[in-house]
C-alpha positions in Angstrom: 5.5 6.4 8.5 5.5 9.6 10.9 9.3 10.0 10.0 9.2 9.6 6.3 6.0 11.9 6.1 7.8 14.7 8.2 11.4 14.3 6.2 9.2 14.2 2.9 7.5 17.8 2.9 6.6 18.5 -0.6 4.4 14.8 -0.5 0.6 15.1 0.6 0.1 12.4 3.1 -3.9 11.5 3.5 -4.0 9.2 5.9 -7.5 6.9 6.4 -8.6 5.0 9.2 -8.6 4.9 12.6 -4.7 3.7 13.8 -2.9 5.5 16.6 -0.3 6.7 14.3 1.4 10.0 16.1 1.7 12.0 13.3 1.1 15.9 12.2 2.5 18.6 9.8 1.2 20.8 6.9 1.5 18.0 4.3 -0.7 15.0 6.7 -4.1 15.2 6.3 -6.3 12.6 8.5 -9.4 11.5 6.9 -10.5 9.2 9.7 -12.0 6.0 8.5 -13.5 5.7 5.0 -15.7 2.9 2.8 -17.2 2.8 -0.5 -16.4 5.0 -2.7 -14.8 7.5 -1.1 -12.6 4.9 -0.1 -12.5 4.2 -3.3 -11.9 7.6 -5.4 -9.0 8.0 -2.4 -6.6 5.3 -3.5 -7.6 5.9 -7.2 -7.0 9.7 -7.1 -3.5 8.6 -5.0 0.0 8.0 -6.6 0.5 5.0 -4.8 -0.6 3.8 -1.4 1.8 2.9 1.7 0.8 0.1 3.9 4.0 0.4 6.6 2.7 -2.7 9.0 5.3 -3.8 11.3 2.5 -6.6 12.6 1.9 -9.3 10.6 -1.7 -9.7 8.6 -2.9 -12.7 7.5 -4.0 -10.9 4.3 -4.3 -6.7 3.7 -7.0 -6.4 2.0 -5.8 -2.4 1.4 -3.3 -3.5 -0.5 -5.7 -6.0 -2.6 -8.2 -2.9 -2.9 -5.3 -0.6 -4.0 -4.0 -3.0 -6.3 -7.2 -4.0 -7.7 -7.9 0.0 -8.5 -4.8 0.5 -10.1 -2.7 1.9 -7.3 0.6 1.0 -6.6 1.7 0.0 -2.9 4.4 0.2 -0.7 4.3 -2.3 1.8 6.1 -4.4 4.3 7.6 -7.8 3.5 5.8 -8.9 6.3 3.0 -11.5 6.7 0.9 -12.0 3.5 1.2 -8.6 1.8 4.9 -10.1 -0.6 1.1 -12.0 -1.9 -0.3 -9.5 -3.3 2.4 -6.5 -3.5 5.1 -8.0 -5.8 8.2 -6.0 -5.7 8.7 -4.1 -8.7 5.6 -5.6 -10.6 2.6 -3.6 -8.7 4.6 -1.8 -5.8 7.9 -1.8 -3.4 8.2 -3.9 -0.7 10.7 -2.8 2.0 11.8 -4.3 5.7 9.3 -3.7 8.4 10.5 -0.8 11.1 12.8 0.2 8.3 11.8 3.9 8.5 14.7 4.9 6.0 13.8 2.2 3.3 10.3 3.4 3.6 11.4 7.1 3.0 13.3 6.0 0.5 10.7 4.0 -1.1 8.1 6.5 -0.7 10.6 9.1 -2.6 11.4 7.5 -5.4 7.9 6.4 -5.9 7.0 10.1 -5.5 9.6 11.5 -7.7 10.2 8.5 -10.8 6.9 9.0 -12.6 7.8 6.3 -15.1 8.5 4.0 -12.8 5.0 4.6 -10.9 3.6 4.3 -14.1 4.8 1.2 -15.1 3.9 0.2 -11.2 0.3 0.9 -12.0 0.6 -0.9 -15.4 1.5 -4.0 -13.7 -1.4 -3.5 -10.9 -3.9 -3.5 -13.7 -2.4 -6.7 -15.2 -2.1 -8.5 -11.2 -4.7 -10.8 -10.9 -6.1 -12.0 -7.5 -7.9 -14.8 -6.6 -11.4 -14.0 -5.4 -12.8 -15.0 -2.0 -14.1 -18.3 -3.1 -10.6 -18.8 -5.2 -8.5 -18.3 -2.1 -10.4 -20.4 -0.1 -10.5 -23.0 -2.4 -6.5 -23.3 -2.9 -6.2 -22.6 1.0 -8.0 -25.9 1.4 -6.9 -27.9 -1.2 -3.5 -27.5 0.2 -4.4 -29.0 3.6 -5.5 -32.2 1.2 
């Protein structure tokens, strides 16, 4: 993420929580960590949202949040994020540690407006299974 953000200078990074990502430049702006609806009017008022894990999750619930506000994400085809972030439906997926697929991903996302469009389109149409949904198929398939 540092490299992309500081190869990418005409593309505001915000960046929220509280990770020990190295990172600085005119364009990064650290918010710290966030909830509610700041949280929320963030990833709303963003073009997309980049979740660049190179550790697996057992879930990213950013990436649900984002996509369940209409954001676009790139992400890591790592863990459980291909669950939620389908490729070319409601966001990018690239390799983890991949720092020039991110850029690359990031770019396009930044400078093909249709494309993001369409991305957002899709998030709005991505349904995810709530809580008790999840749990419910996560069980059944242990029957």
């Amino acid at each position: 993420m540092a490299a992309a953000a500081k190869e990418l200078p005409d593309i505001q990074f915000i960046i929220a929580g509280n990770g020990s990502i190295d990172i600085e430049g005119d364009n990064i702006q650290r918010v710290g960590f966030v909830t509610g609806r700041l949280l929320q009017t963030l990833i709303k008022n963003a073009e997309f949202v980049v979740s660049p894990s190179v550790c697996t999750e057992t879930f990213g619930l950013s990436n649900g949040e984002a996509i369940k506000l209409g954001t676009p994400v790139v992400a890591t085809n790592l863990g459980a994020f291909p669950e939620t972030v389908i490729d070319g439906v409601n966001g990018k997926l690239v390799e983890p540690g991949n720092a020039e697929k991110l850029r690359n991903a990031i770019k396009e996302m930044w400078d093909d407006k249709k494309q993001t469009h369409e991305l957002k389109t899709g998030c709005n149409k991505t349904e995810l299974l709530s809580v008790e949904e999840y749990s419910r198929k996560a069980i059944n398939s242990y029957l």
